[in-house]
C-alpha positions in Angstrom: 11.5 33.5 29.0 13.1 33.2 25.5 16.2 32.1 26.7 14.3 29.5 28.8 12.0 27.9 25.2 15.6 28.1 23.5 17.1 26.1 26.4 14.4 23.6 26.2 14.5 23.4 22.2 17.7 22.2 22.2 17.5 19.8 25.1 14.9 18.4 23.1 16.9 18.6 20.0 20.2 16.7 22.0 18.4 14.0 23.8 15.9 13.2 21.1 18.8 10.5 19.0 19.5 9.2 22.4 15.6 7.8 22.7 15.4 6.4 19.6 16.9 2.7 19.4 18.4 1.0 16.1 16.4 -2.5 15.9 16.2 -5.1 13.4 12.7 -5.9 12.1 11.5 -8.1 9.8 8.5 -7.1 7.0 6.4 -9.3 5.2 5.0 -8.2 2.2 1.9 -8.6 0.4 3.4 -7.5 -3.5 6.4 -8.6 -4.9 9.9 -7.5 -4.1 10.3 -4.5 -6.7 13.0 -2.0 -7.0 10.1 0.4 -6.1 9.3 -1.2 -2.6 13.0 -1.5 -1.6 13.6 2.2 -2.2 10.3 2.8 -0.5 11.4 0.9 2.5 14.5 2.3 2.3 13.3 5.7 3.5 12.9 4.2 7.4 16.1 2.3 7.7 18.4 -0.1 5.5 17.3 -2.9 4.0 19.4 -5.6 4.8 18.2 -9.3 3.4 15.6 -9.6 1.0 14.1 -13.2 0.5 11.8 -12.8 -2.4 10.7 -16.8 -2.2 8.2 -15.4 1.2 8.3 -11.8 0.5 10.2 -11.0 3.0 13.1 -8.1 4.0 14.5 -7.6 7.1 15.7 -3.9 8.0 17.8 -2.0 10.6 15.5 1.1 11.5 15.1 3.1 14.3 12.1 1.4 16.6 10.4 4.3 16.2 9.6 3.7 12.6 7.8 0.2 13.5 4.3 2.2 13.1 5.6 3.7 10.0 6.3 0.7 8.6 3.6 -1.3 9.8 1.5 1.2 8.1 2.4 0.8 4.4 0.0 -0.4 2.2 2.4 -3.3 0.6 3.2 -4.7 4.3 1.2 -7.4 5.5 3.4 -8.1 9.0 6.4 -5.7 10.6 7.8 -6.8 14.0 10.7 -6.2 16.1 13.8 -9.1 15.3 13.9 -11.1 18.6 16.9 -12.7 20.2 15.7 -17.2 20.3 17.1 -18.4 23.9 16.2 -21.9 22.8 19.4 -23.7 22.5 20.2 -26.7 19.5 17.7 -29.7 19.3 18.7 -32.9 20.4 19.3 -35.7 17.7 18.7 -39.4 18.4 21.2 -41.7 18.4 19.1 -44.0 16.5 20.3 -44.9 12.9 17.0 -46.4 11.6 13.7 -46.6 13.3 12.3 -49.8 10.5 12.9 -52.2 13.1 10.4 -50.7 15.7 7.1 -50.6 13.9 4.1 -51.2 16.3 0.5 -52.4 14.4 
């Protein structure tokens, strides 16, 4: 019986980092970028860009800290960095568009 919790302990122990899942996730704030929030938010993952003109870092955490992070007083919006499939927007070929004004 005690070799059989021990057994299971460290299964749960080795296959527990395997679960979790580095992501990129982006935080909007409700303060100001301080030194203070950045260390804060460095306790669930590295801070990676900070954009203090929208209040905005992104971070590489484990996905199991979204909660966490969502969770913070200072953060107004935490979501998972998604991969954009939409491809480049077409340009027209049109120099100037004076000539066709419609009344």
């Amino acid at each position: 019986m005690r070799n059989k919790a021990l057994f299971l302990l460290c299964a749960t122990l080795l296959c527990a980092p395997l679960s979790a899942k580095v992501i990129g996730i982006n935080v909007v704030l409700n303060t100001p970028l301080t030194g203070v929030v950045l260390t804060d938010l460095g306790r669930f993952g590295k801070v990676r860009d900070v954009v203090p003109e929208i209040r905005a870092v992104t971070l590489q955490a484990d996905d199991s800290r979204l909660a966490a992070i969502r969770a913070l007083r200072y953060v107004v919006a935490a979501n998972p960095d998604m991969e954009r499939k939409r491809g480049p927007v077409r340009t027209a070929a049109v120099t100037s568009f004076t000539s066709t004004l419609t009344r």
